[in-house]
Every structure is written in C-alpha cells, then in structure tokens.
N, C-alpha and C positions, 0 to 999 in steps of 0.2 A: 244586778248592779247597773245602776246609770248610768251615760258617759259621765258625765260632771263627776258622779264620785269616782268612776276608772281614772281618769285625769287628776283628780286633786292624792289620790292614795300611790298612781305613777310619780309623781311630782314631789310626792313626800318621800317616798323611796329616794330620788334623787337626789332633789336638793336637800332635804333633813332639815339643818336650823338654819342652813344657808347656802347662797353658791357663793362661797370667798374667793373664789376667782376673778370672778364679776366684782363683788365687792370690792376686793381692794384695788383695782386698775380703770373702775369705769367710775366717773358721775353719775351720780344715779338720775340726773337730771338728762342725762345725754337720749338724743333721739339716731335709730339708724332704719338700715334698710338691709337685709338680705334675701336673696333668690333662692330656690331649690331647683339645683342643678339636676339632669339627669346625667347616668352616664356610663349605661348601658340599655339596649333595646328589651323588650317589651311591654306589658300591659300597665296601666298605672292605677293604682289605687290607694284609697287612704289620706282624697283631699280634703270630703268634710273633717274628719276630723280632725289632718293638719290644723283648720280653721279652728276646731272647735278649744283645742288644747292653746292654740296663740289667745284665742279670747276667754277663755275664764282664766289668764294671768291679766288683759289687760280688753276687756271689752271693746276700745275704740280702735285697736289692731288694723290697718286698715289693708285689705287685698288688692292685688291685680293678679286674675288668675287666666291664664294662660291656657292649662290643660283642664281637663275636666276625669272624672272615675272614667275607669274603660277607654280612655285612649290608649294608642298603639303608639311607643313613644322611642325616640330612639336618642342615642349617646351624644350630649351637645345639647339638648333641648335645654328651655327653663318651664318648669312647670307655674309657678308662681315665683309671685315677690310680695314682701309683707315689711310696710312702716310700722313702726312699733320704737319703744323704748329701748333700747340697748340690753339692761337688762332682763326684759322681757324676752328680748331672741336669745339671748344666750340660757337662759334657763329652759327656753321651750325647744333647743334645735332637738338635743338627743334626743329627747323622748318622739316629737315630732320624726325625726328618722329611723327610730327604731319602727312605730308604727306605721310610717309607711315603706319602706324598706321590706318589713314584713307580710304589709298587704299586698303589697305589689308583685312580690315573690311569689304569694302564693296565686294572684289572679293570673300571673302570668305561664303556670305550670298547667292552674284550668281550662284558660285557654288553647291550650296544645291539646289535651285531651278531648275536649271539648270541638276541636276542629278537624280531630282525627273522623269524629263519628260523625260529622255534619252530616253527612248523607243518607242516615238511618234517624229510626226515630226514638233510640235509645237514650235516655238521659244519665249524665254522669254527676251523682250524687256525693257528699262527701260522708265524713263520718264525727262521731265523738274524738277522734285522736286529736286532741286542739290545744295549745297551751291555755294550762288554766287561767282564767280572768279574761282569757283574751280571745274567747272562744264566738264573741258576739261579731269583732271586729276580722275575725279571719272568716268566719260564714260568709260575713258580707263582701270580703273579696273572692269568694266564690262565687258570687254571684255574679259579680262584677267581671269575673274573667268568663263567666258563659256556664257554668256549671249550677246545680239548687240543691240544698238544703236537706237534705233527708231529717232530722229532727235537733232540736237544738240542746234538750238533753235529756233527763230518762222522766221526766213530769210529761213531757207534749205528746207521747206517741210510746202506744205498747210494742216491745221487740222482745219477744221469747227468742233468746238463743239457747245456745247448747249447754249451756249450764245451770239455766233455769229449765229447761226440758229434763234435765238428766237430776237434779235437785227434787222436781214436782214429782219423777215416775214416769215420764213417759210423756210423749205429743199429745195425747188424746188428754190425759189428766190435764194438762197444761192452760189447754186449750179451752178445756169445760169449766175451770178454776175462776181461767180471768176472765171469761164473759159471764159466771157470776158476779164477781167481785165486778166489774163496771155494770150488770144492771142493779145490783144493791147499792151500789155508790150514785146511781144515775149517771153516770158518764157515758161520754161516747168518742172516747181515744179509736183511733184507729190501732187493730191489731195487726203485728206482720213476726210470723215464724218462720226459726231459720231450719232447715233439712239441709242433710248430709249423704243423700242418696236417694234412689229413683223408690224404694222404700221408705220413707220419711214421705214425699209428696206426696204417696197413694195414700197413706194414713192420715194425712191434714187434709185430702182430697174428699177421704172417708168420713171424717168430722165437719170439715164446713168450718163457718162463723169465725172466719179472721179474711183481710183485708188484701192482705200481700204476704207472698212466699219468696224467701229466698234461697238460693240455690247456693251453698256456700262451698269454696275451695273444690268447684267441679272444674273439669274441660268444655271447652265448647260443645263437643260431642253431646255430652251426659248434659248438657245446659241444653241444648234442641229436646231431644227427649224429653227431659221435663216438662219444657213450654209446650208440648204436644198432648203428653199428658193432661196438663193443669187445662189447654182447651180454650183459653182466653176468660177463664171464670173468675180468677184473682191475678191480680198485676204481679209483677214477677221481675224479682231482681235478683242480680249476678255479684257475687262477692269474694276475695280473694283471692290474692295471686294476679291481678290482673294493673298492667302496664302500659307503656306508650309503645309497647312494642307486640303486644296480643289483644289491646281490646277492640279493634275492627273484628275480631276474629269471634268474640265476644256478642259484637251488635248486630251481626248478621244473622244471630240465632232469632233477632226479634225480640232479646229483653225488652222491659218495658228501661229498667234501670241498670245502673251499675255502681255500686260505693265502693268507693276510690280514697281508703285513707293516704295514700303517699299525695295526693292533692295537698294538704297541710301538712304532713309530718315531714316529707321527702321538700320541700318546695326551696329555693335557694332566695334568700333575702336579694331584692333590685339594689343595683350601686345607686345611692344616691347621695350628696350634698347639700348643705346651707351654706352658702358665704355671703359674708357682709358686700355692702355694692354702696359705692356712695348714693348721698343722696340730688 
C-alpha cells in the first residue's frame, strides 16, 4: 500500500460522505492556520507524513516546520504550523494526530531501548507485532527513534520458527527444504532459524546454510553459551522476554541483535495537539 492510498482509505474511514461538522459551521471558502502543539517530552516522529496527509486534501497546504523526525522534544514546544483551508485542517487533524501520536510513541520507547545499549554493539530490532496497514509507518519510527527493521513482512526475509520446525520434522528437514525451494525458485532471501536450546544450535550448527540463529526465550547465561558455541559463523540474535529492565544484561553476551516486540506493541501514543492560531 502506498502512502497516498493509506491516506485517501484513513480519510474515507473518517470522513465517509462527509465531515458535517465542518460543514455546517465553516465557509468553505474560509482560510486558517493551526500548529501542532507538543505536550509532552520525547522523540518526535511522523512529520513527513503529517505533510503528506494536509497535501493530498489540498496540495498548496503551505508549512512552517519547526521540528524535524528525531528530534528530542519536549511539553510546550510547536512542532509545525500549516495554512490551509479551514476545512482542509479540520478534516486532516485526527488522522494527522492519530499518526503522529502513534509514531512518536513508538520512536520514543525505541529510543530508551536503544540508549540503554549504546555502549555495545548489539542492535535492537523490532518485530511483525505492528497494527495492520500501519506496519510501514511504525517501522519507520523505529528507525527514527534509534532502532532497525528486522524484516517488513513474511515475502522479505526467510524465518523458520518453532512451528514451521515442528510442522517440516525437524531443523535439519526445515533447513534442507528451504534452501531447495530458494535455489529452485532462484532466490536469495536471507535465511534465519529460531532454537530453543543449546541442542537446537548444535544441530543448525551441524547443517549449515542459514544466515542467522536465534536464541529464543533463553537467559543471558544460555545466550553466552550459544554465541560461543555458534563461534562468530552466523549472526545471532536474542528473543523474548527481554525489557528495559534486562536487556544490557542481554548485550553483554555480544548479540549481534535483539527483537524487541513491546518497541510497537507496548509503546504509549505522544500527547500531542492541532489548534487553530490566527492568522
């Protein structure tokens, strides 16, 4: 889905056959002004497409922006201000606040995490937990808050877990399966399997031909062990159960990574505002 259609399909959700609100109290001729307040501290995200959603209602929309993605912002600020038609703001704030409210939320959870482990070289990844439709626009305030991508959905990137292991027969089957099926198909996805134990990695250790292992629902303990095991031969990431309260404990073993679904699912929407401003 493109922005333009995520936007025009938001907007019919909304507004339906019309915002009679707007309608019956404004001019449609009438021109205004409103800012996007902040109003509370941290990370901000979700201004391109603030922009993008004021201009495909009324392309000549005009900005003054203030803040930019990834600023560090705090209660009181204005992020931007936008001329526009009357009813162009008023039909564009919600959704405009909904989507940045929600990107900001969540850049601002990944930057906690994400500065937790500045000092290692572990990266904190996110996951598929995403609202649907909205899964392109929350990635990217993962990024935006300090955090990357792990894959964006099950077409980019092969991930055998435990229930395509346990479905196939076994790691080894699993394993021999899909790097047929990508050299018949010619592909070349990256493979990453998940283990459940220090036997699970000897046996993907013993096969070979996948890319990344992940170490699922271990302790740090059982997580050093494996990275010791594994040797530095396949990249190596760390996966559930893990917090803003355990995962230094986490990056000391030397992951390479760590997917961190409560980065999106857990993340609390930013306070933010639009109010009219004269002009």
């Amino acid at each position: 889905m493109t922005t333009q259609e995520f936007i025009a399909a938001a907007l019919l959700e909304d507004v339906g056959s019309g915002d009679y609100s707007t309608l019956a109290s404004i001019p449609t001729d009438a021109k205004g002004k409103a800012v996007l307040k902040i109003k509370e501290e941290g990370i901000l995200a979700g201004m391109q497409l603030a922009q993008d959603i004021f201009h495909h209602l009324e392309e000549d929309a005009k900005f003054t922006l203030y803040k930019k993605d990834g600023d560090a912002v705090n209660n009181g600020e204005t992020a931007f201000a936008v001329e526009a038609s009357v009813h162009t703001i008023l039909k564009a704030e919600r959704l405009v606040l909904n989507c940045m409210q929600r990107m900001s939320g969540i850049a601002t959870l990944t930057n906690k995490y994400a500065d937790k482990i500045k000092g290692y070289k572990t990266k904190i990844l996110d996951t598929r937990k995403t609202t649907p439709l909205f899964r392109e626009y929350e990635k990217q305030a993962v990024r935006i808050g300090g955090g990357y991508n792990l894959r964006m959905g099950l077409y980019d990137m092969i991930m055998l877990k435990d229930n395509h292991i346990d479905f196939c027969g076994g790691i080894e089957q699993a394993i021999q399966k899909t790097n047929e099926y990508l050299a018949a198909n010619n592909s070349n996805l990256k493979i990453e399997i998940e283990t459940r134990n220090l036997d699970d990695v000897r046996r993907v250790l013993a096969v070979g031909n996948v890319h990344r292992i992940m170490i699922d629902n271990c302790s740090p303990e059982l997580l050093e062990k494996a990275i010791e095991l594994i040797g530095g031969k396949y990249e190596t990431e760390a996966s559930g159960g893990i917090n803003l309260d355990n995962i230094i404990s986490y990056a000391r073993t030397g992951v390479d990574y760590v997917s961190c679904g409560a980065i999106t699912n857990h993340a609390v929407s930013m306070d933010l505002s639009l109010k009219a401003h004269k002009i």
